[in-house]
C-alpha positions in Angstrom: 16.7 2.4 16.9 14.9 4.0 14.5 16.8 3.7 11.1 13.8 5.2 8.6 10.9 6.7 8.6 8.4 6.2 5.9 5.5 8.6 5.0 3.5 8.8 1.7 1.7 12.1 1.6 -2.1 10.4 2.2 -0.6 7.3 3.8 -2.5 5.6 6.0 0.3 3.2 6.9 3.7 4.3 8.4 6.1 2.1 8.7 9.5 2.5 11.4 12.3 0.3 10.8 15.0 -1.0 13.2 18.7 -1.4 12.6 18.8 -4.5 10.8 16.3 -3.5 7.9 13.1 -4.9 9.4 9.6 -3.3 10.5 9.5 -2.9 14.3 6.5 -0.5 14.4 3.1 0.1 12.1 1.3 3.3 12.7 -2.0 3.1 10.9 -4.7 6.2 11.2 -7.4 7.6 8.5 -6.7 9.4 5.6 -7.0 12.9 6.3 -7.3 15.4 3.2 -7.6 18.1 5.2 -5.5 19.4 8.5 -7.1 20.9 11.3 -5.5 24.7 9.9 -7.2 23.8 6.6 -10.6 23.0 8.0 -10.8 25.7 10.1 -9.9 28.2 6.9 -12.3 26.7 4.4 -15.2 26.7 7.0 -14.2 30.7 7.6 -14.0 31.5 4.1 -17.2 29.5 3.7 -19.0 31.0 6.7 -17.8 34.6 4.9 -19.4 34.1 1.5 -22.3 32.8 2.8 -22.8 35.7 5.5 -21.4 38.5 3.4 -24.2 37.3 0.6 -27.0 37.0 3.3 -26.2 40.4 4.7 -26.5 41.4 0.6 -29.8 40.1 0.3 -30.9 41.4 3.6 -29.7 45.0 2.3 -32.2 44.4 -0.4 -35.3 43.7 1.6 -35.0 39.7 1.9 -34.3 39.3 6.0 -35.4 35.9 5.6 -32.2 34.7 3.9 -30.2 35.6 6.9 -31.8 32.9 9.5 -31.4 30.4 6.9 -27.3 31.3 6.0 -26.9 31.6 10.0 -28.5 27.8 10.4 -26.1 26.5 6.8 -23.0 27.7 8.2 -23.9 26.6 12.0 -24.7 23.0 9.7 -21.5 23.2 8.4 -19.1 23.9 11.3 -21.0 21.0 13.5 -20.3 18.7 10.5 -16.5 20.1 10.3 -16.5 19.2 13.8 -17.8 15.4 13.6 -15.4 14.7 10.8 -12.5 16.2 12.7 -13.1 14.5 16.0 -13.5 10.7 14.6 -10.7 11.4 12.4 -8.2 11.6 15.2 -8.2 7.3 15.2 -5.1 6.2 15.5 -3.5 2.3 16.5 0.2 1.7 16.9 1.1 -1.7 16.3 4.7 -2.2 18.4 6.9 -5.1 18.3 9.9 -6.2 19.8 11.7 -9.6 20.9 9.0 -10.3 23.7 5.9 -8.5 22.8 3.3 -7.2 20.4 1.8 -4.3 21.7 -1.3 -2.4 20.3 -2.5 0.8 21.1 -5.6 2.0 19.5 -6.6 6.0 20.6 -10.1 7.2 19.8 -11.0 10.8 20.8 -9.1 10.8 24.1 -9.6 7.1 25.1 -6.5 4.5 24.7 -6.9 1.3 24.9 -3.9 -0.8 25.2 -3.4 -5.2 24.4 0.0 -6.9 24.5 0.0 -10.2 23.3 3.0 -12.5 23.4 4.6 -13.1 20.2 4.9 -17.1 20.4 0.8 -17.2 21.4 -0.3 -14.6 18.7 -2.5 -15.8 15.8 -2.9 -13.8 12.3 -6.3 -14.2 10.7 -7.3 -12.6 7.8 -11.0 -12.9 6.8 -11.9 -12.1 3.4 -15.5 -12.0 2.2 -15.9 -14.8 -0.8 -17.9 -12.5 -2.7 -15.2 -9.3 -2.7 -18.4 -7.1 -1.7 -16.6 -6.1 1.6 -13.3 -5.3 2.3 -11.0 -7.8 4.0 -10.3 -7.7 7.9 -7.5 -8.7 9.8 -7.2 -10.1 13.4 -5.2 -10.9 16.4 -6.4 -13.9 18.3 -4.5 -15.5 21.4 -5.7 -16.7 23.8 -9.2 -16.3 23.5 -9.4 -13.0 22.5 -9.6 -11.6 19.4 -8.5 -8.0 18.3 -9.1 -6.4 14.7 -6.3 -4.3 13.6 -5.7 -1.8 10.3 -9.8 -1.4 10.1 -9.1 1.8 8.0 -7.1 0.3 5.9 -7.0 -0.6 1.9 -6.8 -3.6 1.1 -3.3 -3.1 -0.2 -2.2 -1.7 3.1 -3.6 -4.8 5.2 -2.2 -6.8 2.9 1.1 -4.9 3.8 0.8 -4.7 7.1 -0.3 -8.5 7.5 2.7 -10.0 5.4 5.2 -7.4 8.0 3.1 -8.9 11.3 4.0 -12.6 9.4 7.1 -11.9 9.0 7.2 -10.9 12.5 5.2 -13.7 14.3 7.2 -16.4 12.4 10.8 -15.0 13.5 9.5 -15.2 17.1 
């Protein structure tokens, strides 16, 4: 089913294809520049200068530099820790004959729409000003979902022409 798979290094888009050529799947998450691996050793080699340097000073008759390097580094880790738990967004836009699925994950909650494909509305709102990015929606029925809020505006663009595509062939 899956024919190729599609990943720039920093994408925030992925793209699956079927068989015949066309998009069947959109996996869209945050840009991460750094892994989890590469977090963890920056913040150690961080935390190791900084200590190494207090315990220097402290050596030299300045205790109070050690408090202060203990509380930086314990900054630092908490806001390594922030940034790597609300990075771990993800929403999986799946499509087939008879549905449109979405899955957005946050932390360790999923939440889960399907839509039916005939129903399904695209709207894309774009401020008339350019001062905010665009946004892109799922309405049907009376509800309304935003998807690809991460996004550029080159990837919604992207991703709304492939969910067009889609929505008219159904």
């Amino acid at each position: 089913m899956l024919n190729a798979f599609i990943v720039e290094p920093y994408s925030l888009l992925t793209v699956n294809y079927d068989q015949a050529g066309l998009p069947n799947r959109y996996i869209v998450q945050p840009n991460r520049s750094l892994t989890p691996a590469g977090m963890l050793l920056f913040f150690l080699l961080v935390a190791l200068a900084a200590i190494s340097l207090a315990i220097r000073f402290v050596l030299l008759g300045a205790w109070m530099v050690l408090p202060f390097a203990l509380l930086e580094v314990l900054g630092l880790g908490a806001a390594f820790l922030v940034y790597e738990r609300s990075s771990r967004y993800r929403e999986i836009i799946d499509f087939g004959k008879d549905h449109l699925r979405v899955e957005r994950s946050k932390r360790a909650r999923v939440e889960k729409w399907e839509f039916q494909p005939y129903w399904v509305r695209l709207v894309e709102w774009k401020d008339a000003a350019s001062w905010y990015p665009g946004r892109l929606f799922l309405r049907s029925h009376g509800r309304e979902l935003e998807i690809g809020a991460c996004l550029t505006e080159e990837e919604r663009r992207e991703l709304a022409a492939g969910l067009a595509r889609y929505i008219r062939n159904a």
